[in-house]
BALOBA-1460 file (C-alpha; in Angstrom, 3 decimals):
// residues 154
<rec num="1" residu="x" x="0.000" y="0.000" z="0.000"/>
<rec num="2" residu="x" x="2.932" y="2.255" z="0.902"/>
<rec num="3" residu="x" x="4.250" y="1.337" z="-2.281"/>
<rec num="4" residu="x" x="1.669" y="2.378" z="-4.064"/>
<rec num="5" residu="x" x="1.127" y="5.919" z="-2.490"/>
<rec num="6" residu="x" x="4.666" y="6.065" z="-3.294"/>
<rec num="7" residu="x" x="4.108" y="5.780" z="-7.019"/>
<rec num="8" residu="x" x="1.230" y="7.942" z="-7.138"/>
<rec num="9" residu="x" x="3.235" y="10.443" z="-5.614"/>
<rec num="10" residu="x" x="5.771" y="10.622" z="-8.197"/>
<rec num="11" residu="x" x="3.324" y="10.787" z="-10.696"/>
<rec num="12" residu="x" x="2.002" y="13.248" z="-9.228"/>
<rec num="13" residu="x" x="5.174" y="15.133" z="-9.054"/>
<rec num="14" residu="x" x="6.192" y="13.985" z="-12.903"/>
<rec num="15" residu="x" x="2.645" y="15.699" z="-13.885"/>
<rec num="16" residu="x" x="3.008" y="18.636" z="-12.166"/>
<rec num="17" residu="x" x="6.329" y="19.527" z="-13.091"/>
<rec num="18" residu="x" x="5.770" y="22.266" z="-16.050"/>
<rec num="19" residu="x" x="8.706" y="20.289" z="-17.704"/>
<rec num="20" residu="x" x="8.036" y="18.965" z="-21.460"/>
<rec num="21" residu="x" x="7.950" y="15.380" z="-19.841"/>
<rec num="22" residu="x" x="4.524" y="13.595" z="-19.111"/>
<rec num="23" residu="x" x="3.903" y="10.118" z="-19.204"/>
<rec num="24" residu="x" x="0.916" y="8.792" z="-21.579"/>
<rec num="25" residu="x" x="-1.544" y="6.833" z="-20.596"/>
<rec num="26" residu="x" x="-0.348" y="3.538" z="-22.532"/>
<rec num="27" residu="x" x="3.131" y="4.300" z="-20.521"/>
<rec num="28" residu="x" x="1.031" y="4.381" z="-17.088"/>
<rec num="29" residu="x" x="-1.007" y="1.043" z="-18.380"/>
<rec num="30" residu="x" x="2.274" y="-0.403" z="-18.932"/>
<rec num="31" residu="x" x="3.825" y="0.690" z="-15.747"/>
<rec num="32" residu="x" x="1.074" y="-0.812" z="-13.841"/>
<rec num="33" residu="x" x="1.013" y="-3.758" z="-15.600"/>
<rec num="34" residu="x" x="4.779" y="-4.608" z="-14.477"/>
<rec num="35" residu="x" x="4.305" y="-4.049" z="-10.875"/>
<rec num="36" residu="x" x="0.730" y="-6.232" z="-10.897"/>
<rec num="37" residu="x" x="3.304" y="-8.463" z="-13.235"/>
<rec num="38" residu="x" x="5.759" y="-8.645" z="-10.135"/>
<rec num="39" residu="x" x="2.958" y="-8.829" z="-7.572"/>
<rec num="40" residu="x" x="4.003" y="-5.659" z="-5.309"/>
<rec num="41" residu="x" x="0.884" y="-4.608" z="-5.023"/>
<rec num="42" residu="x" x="-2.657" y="-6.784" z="-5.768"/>
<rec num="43" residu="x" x="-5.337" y="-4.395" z="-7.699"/>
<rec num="44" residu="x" x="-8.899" y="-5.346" z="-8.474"/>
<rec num="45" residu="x" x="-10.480" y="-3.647" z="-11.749"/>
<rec num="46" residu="x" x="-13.865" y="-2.092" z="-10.538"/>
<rec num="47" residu="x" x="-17.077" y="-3.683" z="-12.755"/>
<rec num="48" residu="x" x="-16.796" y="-1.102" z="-14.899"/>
<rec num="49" residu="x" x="-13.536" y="-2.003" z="-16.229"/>
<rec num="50" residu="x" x="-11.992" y="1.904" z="-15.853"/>
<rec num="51" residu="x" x="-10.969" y="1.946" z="-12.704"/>
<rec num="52" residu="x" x="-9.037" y="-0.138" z="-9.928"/>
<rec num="53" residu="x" x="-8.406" y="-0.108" z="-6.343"/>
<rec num="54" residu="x" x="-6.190" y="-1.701" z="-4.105"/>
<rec num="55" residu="x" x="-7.339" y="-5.171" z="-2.766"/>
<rec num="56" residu="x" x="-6.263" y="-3.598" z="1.272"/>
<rec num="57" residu="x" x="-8.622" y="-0.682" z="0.499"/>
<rec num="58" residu="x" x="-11.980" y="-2.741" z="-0.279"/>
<rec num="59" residu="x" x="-11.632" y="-4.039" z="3.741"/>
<rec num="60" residu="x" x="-11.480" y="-0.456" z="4.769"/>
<rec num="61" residu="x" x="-14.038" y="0.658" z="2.730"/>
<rec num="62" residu="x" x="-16.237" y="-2.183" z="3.500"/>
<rec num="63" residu="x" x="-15.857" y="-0.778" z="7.360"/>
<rec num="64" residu="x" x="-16.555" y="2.332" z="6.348"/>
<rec num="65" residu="x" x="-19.812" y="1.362" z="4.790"/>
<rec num="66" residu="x" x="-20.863" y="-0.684" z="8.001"/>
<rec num="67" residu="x" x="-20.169" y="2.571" z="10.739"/>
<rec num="68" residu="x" x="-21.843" y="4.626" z="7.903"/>
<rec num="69" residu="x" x="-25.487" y="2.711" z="7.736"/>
<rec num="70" residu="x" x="-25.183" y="2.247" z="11.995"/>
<rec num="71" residu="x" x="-23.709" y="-0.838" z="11.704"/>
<rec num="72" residu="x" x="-25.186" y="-3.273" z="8.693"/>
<rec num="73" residu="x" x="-24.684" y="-3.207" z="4.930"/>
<rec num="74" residu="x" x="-25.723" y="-5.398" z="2.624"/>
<rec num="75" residu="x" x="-23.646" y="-7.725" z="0.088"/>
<rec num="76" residu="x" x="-25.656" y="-6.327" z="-2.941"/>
<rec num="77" residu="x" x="-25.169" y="-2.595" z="-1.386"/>
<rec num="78" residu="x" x="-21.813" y="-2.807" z="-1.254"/>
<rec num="79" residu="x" x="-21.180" y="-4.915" z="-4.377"/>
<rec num="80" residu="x" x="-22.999" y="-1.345" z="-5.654"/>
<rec num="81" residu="x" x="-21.158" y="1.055" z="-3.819"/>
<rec num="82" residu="x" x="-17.861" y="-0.210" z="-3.859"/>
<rec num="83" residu="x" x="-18.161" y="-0.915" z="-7.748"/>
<rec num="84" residu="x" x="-16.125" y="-4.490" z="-7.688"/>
<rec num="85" residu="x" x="-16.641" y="-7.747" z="-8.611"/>
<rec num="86" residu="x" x="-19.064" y="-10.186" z="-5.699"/>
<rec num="87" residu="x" x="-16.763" y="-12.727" z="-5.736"/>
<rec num="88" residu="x" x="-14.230" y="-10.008" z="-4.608"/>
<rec num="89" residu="x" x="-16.486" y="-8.711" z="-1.695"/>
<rec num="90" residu="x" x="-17.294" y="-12.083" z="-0.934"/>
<rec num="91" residu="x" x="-13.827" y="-12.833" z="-0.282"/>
<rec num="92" residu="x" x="-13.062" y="-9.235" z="1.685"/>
<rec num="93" residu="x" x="-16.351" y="-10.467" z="3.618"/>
<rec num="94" residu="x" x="-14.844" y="-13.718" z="4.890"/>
<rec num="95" residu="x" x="-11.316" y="-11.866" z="5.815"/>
<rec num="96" residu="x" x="-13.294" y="-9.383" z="7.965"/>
<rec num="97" residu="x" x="-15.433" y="-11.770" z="9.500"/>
<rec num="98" residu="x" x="-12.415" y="-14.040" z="10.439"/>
<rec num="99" residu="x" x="-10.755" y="-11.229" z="11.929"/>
<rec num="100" residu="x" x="-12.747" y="-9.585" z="13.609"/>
<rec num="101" residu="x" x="-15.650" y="-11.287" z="15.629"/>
<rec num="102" residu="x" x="-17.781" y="-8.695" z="15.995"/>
<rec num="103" residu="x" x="-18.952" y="-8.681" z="12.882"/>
<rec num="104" residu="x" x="-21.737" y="-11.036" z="10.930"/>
<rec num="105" residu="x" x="-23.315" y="-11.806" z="7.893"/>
<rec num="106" residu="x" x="-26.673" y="-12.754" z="8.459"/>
<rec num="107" residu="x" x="-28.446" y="-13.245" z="5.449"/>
<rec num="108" residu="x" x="-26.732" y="-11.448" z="3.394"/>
<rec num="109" residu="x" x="-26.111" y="-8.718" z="5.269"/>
<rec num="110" residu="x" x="-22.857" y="-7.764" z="7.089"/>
<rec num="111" residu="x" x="-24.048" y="-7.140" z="10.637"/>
<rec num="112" residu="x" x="-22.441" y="-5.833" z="13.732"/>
<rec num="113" residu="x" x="-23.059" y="-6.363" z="17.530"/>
<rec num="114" residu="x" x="-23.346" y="-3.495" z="18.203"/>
<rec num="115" residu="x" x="-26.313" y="-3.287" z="15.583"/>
<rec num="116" residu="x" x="-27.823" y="-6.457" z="17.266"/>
<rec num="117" residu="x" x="-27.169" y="-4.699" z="20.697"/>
<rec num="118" residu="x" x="-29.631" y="-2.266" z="19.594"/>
<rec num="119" residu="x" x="-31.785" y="-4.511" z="18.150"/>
<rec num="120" residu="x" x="-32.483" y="-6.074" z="21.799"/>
<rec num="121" residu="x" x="-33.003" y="-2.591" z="23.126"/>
<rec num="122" residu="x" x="-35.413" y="-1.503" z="20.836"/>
<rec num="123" residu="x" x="-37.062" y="-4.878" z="21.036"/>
<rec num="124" residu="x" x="-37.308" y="-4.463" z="24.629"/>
<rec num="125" residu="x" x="-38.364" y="-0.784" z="24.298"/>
<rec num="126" residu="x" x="-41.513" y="-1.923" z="22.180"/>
<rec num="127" residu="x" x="-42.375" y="-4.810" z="24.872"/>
<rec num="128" residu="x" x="-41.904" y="-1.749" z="28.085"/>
<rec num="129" residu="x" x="-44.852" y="0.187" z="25.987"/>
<rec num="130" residu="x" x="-46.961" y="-2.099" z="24.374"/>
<rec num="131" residu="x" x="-46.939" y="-5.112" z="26.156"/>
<rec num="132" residu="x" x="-46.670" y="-7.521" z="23.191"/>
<rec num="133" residu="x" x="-45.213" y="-7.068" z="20.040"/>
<rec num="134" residu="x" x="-45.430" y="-10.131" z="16.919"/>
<rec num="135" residu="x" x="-42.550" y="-11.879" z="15.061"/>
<rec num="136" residu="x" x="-43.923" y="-10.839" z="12.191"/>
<rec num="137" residu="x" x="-43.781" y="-6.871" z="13.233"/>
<rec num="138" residu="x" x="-40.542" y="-7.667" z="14.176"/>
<rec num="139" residu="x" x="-39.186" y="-9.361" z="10.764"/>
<rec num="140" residu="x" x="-40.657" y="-6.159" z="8.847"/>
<rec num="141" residu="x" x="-39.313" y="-3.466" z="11.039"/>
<rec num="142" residu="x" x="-35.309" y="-4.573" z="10.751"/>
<rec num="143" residu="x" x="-36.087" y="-6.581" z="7.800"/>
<rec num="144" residu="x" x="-35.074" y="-10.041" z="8.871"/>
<rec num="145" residu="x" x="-36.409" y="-13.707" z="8.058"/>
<rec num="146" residu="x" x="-39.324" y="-14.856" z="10.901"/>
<rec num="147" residu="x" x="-36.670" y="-17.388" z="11.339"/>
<rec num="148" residu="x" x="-34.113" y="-15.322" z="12.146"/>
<rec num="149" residu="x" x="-36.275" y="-12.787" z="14.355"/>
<rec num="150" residu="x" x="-37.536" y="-16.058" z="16.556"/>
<rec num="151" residu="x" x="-33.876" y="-17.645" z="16.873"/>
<rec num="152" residu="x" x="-32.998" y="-14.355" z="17.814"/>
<rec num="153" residu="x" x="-35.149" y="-14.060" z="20.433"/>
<rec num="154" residu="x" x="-34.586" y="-17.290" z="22.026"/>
């Protein structure tokens, strides 16, 4: 990752210098080609073929996503907003939830406890005031299977 800041500062530099010298886009292509070539840094193309980003960036963004919708994001959201391949996120998606065990994918949805933590609260919050709530209420309202609600419960 270093690396690559590295290079996109001298690029940056190259460009900026008023000098007659700038490097063409087939000469950047190329450029990037040998260092993917000599594996110093992994890249992923985006979907729409125009664009890449680092593979260590998708994890970051990917928690970035999470803390930005209060703690859950979908697979197909992200797959949308991060504009890369599901097989990719898929794979960033089993990293994370390796590494770091407060995190979940519930179906299909990347989940944290903190989110769940708040999902007992409010629960409980309903049952203070109205006495009884339904599964079914439930499911709707965070948008979870019955199955999941009643499991959740128990």
């Amino acid at each position: 990752m270093e690396e690559l800041q590295a290079l996109q500062k001298k690029f940056m530099e190259i460009q900026k210098s008023g000098g007659g010298f700038k490097l063409s886009e087939r000469t950047i292509v190329d450029i990037i080609q040998k260092i993917l070539d000599r594996k110093k840094v992994k890249l992923v193309f985006t979907t729409n073929g125009k664009e890449f980003v680092a593979e260590e960036k998708i994890s970051k963004e990917i928690l970035d996503e999470v803390k930005r919708n209060q703690g859950r994001v979908s697979k197909i959201e992200l797959i949308k907003l991060l504009d890369v391949p599901a097989n990719i996120i898929d794979s960033k998606l089993k990293d994370l939830l390796l590494r770091d065990k407060s995190l979940n994918l519930i179906e299909g949805s990347l989940l944290t406890n903190y989110y769940l933590d708040n999902m007992c609260t409010e629960i409980n919050e309903s049952l203070k005031y109205t006495g009884c709530i339904t599964v079914s209420d439930l499911s709707s309202k965070f948008d979870l299977s019955i199955d999941f609600v009643k499991r959740f419960i128990k």
